[in-house]
N, C-alpha and C positions, 0 to 999 in steps of 0.2 A: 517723895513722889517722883523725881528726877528720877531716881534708879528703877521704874518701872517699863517694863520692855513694852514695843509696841504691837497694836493687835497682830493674828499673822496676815500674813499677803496668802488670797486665792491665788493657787498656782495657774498661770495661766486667764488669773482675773485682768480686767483691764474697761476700759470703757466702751471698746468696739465690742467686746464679748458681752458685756452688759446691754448694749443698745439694740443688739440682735433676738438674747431671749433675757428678756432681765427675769423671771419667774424662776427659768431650769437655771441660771447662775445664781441666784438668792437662795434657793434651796440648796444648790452643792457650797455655797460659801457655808451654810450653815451647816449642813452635813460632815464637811471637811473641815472647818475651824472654830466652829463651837458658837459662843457668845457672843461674842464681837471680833472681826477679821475685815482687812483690810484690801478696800477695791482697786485702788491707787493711792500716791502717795495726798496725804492730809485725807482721803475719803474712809468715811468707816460704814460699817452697818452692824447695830443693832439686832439680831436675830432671832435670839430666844425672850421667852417671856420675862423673864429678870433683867436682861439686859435693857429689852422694850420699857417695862415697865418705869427701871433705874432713870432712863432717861427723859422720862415724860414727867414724870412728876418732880425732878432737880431743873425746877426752870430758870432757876441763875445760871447754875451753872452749864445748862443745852439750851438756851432762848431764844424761842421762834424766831424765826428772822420777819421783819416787818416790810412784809411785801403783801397789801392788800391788794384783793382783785380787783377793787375798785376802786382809788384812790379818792378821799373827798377830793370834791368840785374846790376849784379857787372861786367864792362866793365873793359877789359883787359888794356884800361890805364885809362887815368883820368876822374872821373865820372862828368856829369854835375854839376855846381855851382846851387844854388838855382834861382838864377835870369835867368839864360841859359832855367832851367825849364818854370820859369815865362814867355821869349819870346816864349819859345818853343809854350805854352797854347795861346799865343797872336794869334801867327801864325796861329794856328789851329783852333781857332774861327772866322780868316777872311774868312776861307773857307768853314765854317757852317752859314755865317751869312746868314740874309732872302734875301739878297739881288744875294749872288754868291748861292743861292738856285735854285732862279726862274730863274739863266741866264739858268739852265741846266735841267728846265722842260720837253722838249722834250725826254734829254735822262732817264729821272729818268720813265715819262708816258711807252717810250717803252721798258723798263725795266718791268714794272707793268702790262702793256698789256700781257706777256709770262706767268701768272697766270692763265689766263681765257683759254689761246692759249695750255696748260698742262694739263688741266685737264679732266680726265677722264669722260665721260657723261654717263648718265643713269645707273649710278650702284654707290652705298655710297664707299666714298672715308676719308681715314685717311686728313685732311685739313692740319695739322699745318706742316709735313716733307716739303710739298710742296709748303706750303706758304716760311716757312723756309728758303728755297733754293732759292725761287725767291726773295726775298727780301734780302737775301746773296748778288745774284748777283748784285743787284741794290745799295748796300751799300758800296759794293769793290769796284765797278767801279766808282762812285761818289767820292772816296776817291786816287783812284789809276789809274783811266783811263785805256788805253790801256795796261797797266801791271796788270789788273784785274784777268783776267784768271790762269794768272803763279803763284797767291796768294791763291784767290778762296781755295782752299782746305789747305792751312793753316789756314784760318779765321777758316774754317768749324773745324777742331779741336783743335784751341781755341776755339768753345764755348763749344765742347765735354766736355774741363776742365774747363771752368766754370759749366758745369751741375754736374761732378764731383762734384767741392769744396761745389756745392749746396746741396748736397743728407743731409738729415738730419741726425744727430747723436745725440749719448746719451751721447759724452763730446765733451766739449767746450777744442779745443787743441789748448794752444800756438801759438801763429804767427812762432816760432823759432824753431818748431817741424817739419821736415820734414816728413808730412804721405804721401802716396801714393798718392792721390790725390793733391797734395802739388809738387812730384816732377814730378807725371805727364803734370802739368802745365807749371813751367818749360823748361821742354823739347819743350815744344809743343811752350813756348815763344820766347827759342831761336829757333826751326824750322823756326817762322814767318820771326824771327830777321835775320838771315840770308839768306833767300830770298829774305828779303827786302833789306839788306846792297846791293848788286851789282846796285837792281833799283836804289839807292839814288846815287849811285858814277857813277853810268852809265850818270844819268839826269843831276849832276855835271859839267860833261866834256862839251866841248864846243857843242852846239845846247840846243831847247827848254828845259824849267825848266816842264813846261805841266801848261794846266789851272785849274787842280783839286786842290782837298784839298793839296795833298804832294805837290804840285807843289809852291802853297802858302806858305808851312812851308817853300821851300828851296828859297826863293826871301831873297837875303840878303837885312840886314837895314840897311839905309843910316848912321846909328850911329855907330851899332855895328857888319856888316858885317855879313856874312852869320850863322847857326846857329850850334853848332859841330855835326859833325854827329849821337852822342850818343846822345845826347836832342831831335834830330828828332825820333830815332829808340824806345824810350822808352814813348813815347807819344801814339804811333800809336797801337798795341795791344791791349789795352781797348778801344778806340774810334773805333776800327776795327768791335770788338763784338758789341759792342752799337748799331751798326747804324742798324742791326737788332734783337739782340735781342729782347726788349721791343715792337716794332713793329709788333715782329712776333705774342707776346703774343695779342697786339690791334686786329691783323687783325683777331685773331681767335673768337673774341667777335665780329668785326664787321659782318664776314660773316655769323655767326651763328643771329644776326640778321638781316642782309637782307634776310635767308629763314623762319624766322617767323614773320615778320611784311613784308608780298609782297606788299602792295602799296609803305611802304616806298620805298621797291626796285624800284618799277615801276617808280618813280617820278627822282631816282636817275639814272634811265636807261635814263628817257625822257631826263635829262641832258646833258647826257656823248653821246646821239645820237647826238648832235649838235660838238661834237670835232673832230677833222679832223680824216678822216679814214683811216690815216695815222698815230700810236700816235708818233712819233717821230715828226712828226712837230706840236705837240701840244705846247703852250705857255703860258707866264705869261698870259696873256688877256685871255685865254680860264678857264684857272684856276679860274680867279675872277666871272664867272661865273658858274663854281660848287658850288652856292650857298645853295643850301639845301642836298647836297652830303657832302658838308664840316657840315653843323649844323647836320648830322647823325652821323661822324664821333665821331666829338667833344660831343656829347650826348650820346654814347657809352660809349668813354673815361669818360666822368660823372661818369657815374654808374659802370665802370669797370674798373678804370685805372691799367693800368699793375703792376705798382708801387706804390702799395696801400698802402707801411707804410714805413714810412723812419726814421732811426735813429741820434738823435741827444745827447749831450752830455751836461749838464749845467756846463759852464766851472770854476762857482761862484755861491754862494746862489744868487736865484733873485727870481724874481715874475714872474707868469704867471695865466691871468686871474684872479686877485685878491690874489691867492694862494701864498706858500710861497715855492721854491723846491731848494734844496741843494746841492751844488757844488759837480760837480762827479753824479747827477744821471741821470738815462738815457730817455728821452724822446723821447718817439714813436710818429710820426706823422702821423697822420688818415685821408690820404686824400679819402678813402671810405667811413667813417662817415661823414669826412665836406662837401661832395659831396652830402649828404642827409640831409644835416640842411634842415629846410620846411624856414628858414626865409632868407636862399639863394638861394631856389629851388622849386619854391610853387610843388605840389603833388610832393615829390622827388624821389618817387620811381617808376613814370611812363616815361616811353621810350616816351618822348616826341620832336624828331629835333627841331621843332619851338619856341623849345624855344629859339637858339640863332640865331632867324633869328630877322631884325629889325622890321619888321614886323609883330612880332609874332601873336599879336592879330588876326589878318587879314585872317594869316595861317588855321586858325580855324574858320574861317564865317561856321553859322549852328552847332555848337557842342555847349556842356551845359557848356563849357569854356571857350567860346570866347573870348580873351580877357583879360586871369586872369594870364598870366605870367607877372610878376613884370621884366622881363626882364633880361641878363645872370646876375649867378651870379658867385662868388668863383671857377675857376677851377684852380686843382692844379696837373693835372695828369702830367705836365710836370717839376712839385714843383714851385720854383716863388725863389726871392731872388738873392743872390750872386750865390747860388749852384745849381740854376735854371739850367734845361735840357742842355748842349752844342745845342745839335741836335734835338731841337725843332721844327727849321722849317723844317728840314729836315723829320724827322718825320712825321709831319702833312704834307708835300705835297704828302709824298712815301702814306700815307693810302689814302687820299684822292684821288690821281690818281689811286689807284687800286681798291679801294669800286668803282668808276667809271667804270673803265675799263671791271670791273668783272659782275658789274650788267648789263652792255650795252649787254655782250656776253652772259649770262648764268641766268635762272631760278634756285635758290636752294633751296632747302629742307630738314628737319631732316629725318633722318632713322626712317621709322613706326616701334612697334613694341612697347612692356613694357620698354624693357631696355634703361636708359639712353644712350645717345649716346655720355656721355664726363664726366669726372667728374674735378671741380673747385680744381683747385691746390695752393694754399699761401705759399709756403715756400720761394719763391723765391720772384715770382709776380704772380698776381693774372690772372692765365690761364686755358684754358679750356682743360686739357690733354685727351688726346685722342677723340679729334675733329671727328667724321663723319658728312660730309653730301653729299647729292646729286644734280647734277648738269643736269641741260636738254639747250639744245642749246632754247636760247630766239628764238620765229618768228622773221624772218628778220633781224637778226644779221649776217651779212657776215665775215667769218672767215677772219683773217686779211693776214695771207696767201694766198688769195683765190682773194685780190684786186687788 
């Protein structure tokens, strides 16, 4: 492995040039050096789909680095054990899996349905505040039920301090530095932490644990008994933020294309005209039939995944894609370049749904393509692996039901006029900051209040 050469250097790569456009440099890194190529000295990035994928799934040897957004609280007695942790994580993915997803499709659609039911008509509207807040509400309550409400506005200022720790800076400060943004977080963690402790000792006492996520962490194991309260309380803060963040970033790519591709809309409205008009008693079975609402969603995510670059650590000198890369350096993962490899995405940079319908050929009877998608390939907007999304399917049902919900009720459109109506943001994920568009009530959509 020694005698392996190192990836190549972008000519003219560097970090000022990366800080300025990181998209149009990630794309010509990959254009010009193929699999893996090199930003500066110890930086690499992953680019194509094998490389992407090589990476995410060998977590010995690329291992997340351990930097939680929210570090546990130092707890006034004794902090969870590493393993306390471990069940804790168990716990909390049987309440994410796909399974205890679809049981609560109903509630998740009428949560998603108050998007379209909010929004202001025939005049350009700021989109992401509002998405923002309805998929808040739809992420609290999925996690916390009936105690959603009394939370709700703590979530919302944790993610304030996430937008904080996110603002770019000109140093890179210490994890042990307390800046402002640092202890504003903090604050705001134990805010949540203590609004929550009463929910968890309330649910404790004798009557129902509830059927949500929390409800699931607090089911004791037939091994080890129930879980200490600190290992429940210190989990929940970052999977609080999560369940809308990244989401809120998707949905602002989706809507912005359902007002410039309006057949796609139209087809996804013909959809969602078929789900009860009622959406709370929408179901898994009406779900399997958002077939081409879901391959829009997921085709979106292609070309714009929220979480367009993920950092990884080589924990030893190893190889990757032939190359040889050294313990300690830092590998960036490109799942907006591997999302445009052409040999996992034939035309990759066209807005195409059908591609991942089974059908695809078929989708295209009459066009000068009939035919030519090689079928899905490499999606990594949810990454893949050991560190793969918690809240993947949750994710994918929350956009899903609301791309539905949204095109059934409303016609949108961009703001006429020269000026951009949003400019692409990467520092975080990859969003469309300051979102306008406009809304006109579809024909024959009856307001759902109104049934």
């Amino acid at each position: 492995m020694g005698s392996l050469k190192e990836p190549p250097r972008l000519a003219g790569g560097s970090f000022a040039a990366w800080s300025r456009d990181r998209l149009t440099t990630a794309r010509r890194g990959a254009a010009e050096c193929g699999d893996v190529w090199q930003l500066e000295p110890g930086v690499y990035v992953a680019a194509t789909a094998g490389a992407c994928e090589d990476v995410l799934h060998r977590a010995r040897d690329f291992p997340k680095a351990s930097s939680p957004l929210f570090p546990p609280l130092r707890p006034a007695s004794r902090a969870p054990t590493s393993e306390e942790r471990a069940r804790a994580h168990a716990a909390r993915m049987r309440g994410l899996r796909p399974q205890a997803v679809v049981a609560r499709t109903g509630e998740i659609a009428a949560g998603t349905a108050r998007l379209a039911e909010r929004w202001p008509t025939d005049r350009d509207v700021e989109v992401l505040p509002l998405v923002r807040h309805t998929l808040a509400e739809v992420g609290v309550r999925y996690l916390f039920s009936e105690d959603a409400p009394a939370l709700l506005p703590f979530a919302a200022q944790l993610f304030l301090a996430r937008e904080l720790l996110a603002l770019p800076s000109r140093w890179v400060w210490p994890s042990w530095i307390p800046t402002p943004a640092r202890r504003f977080r903090t604050r705001q963690q134990v805010a949540f932490t203590d609004a929550l402790r009463p929910v968890v000792r309330r649910r404790r006492s004798p009557g129902p644990l509830g059927d949500d996520m929390l409800g699931q962490m607090l089911q004791p194991s037939p091994r080890h008994g129930p879980l200490p309260e600190q290992a429940v309380l210190d989990t929940l803060p970052g999977i609080t933020v999560a369940t809308f963040e990244a989401p809120s970033r998707a949905a602002g790519w989706i809507l912005l294309h359902l007002a410039r591709y309006p057949e796609a809309a139209d087809r996804v409205a013909a959809e969602a005209a078929l789900l009860p008009a009622d959406p709370a008693a929408t179901t898994g079975e009406h779900l399997e039939n958002l077939r081409y609402t879901r391959a829009l969603v997921r085709e979106v995510l292609r070309l714009h995944p929220p979480s367009w670059l993920l950092t990884r650590q080589a924990g030893h000198r190893t190889e990757l894609a032939g190359y040889g890369i050294d313990a300690g350096s830092t590998v960036l993962v490109c799942p907006y370049t591997a999302h445009r490899d052409a040999r996992e995405h034939p035309d990759p940079d066209r807005f195409r749904p059908e591609r991942w319908l089974d059908d695809a050929g078929s989708d295209d009877a009459g066009s000068d393509d009939a035919g030519s998608s090689a079928g899905p390939g490499a999606f990594l907007s949810f990454g893949t692996g050991p560190h793969g999304c918690e809240g993947a399917a949750l994710a994918m049902e929350t956009l899903t039901l609301l791309t539905a919900g949204t095109a059934r009720r409303l016609h949108l459109s961009e703001p006429s006029g020269p000026e951009a109506a949003y400019r692409v943001t990467t520092f975080v994920g990859l969003a469309t900051a300051g979102l306008r568009l406009r809304a006109t009530s579809r024909p024959g959509a009856v307001p759902h209040a109104l049934r």
